[in-house]
N, C-alpha and C positions, 0 to 999 in steps of 0.2 A: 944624765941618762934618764929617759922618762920610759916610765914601765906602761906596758900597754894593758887597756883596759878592759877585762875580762867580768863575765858575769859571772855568780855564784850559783852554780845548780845544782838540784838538790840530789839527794843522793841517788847512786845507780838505782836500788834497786826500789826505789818508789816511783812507779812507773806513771800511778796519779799525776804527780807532780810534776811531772816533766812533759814537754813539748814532745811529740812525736819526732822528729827532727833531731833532738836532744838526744833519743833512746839510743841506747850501745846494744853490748850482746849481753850483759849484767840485766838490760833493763827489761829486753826482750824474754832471756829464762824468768824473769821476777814474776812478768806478766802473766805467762806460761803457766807458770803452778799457781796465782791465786784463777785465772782462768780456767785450768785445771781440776781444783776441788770445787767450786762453783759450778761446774757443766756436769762434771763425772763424779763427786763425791768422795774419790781416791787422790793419794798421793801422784804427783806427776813424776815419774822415770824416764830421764831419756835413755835415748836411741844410740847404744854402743858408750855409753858413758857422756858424763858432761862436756867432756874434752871436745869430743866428736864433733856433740853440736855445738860448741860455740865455734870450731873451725868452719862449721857450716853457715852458720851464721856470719860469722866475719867475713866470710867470703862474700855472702847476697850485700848486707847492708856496709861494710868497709869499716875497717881500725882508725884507729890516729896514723897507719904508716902507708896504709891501701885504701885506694877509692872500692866502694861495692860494685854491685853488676844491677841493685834492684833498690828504689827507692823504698825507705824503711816505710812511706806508709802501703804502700804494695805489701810487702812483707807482711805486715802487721794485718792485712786483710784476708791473705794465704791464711794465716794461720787460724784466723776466726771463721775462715769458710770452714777448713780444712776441720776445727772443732766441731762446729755448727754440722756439719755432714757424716762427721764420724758414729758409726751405728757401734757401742758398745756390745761385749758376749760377756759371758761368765769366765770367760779363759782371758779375752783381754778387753778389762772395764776402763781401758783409758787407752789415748796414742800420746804422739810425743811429736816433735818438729821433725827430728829425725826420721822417724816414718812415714810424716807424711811428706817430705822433701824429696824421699827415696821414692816413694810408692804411690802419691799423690799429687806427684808434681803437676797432673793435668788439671788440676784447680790453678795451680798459679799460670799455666798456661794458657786459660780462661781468661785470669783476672787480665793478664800483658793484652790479648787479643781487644779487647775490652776498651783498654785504656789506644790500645792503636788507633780503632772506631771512632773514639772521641778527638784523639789526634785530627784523625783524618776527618770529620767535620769542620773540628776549627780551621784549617787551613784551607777548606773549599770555602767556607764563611769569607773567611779573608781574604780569598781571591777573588769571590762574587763582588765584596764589597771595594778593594783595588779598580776591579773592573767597573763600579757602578761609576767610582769619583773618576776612571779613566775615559769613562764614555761619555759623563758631565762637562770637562774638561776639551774634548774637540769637540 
């Protein structure tokens, strides 16, 4: 019986060190709070508990036992928009995934519309250029 050949990576929650591709829902909270005290200067809290968000989580980018709905580096852009844009008060000097998943989801609806655009030029590319070798060809 030959064992199949698996890579060693590093651990969840050093988000450095891992491929985007690679990141879980360990790796995404990890990034979260050193992202966190860096933008905001406070501690990161989520949104109804940890629990919450990593259900939320697991759902966009997918488990070992479920596919996601949203590529992690999509995800991973959400979230830095969603930092990058968040206007801090003295009542709340930070946000969290969870709020902005709830209440911000029109940044990732930005980002999907975005990537559709790009979509939808490559495949007009691709069709000009079908059609150029189609029209070479008779």
């Amino acid at each position: 019986m030959t064992k199949k050949a698996t890579r060693k990576l590093p651990p969840a929650h050093d988000w450095q060190a891992r491929d985007i591709e690679d990141w879980n829902v360990t790796t995404f909270h990890a990034y979260m709070v050193d992202k966190h005290k860096e933008m905001f200067g406070c501690e990161y809290v989520p949104f109804r508990g940890w629990q919450a968000e990593k259900g939320m989580l697991g759902r966009l980018i997918g488990t070992r036992t479920r596919a996601g709905t949203h590529d992690k580096a999509m995800i991973k852009r959400f979230i830095d928009e969603g930092f990058k844009s968040y206007k801090p008060t003295p009542q709340y000097p930070g946000t969290s995934f969870g709020f902005l998943y709830s209440y911000r989801r029109n940044i990732l609806q930005q980002l999907e519309a975005e990537e559709g655009r790009k979509e939808s030029v490559k495949r007009a590319e691709m069709t000009a250029e079908e059609y150029d070798r189609l029209s070479d060809w008779l």
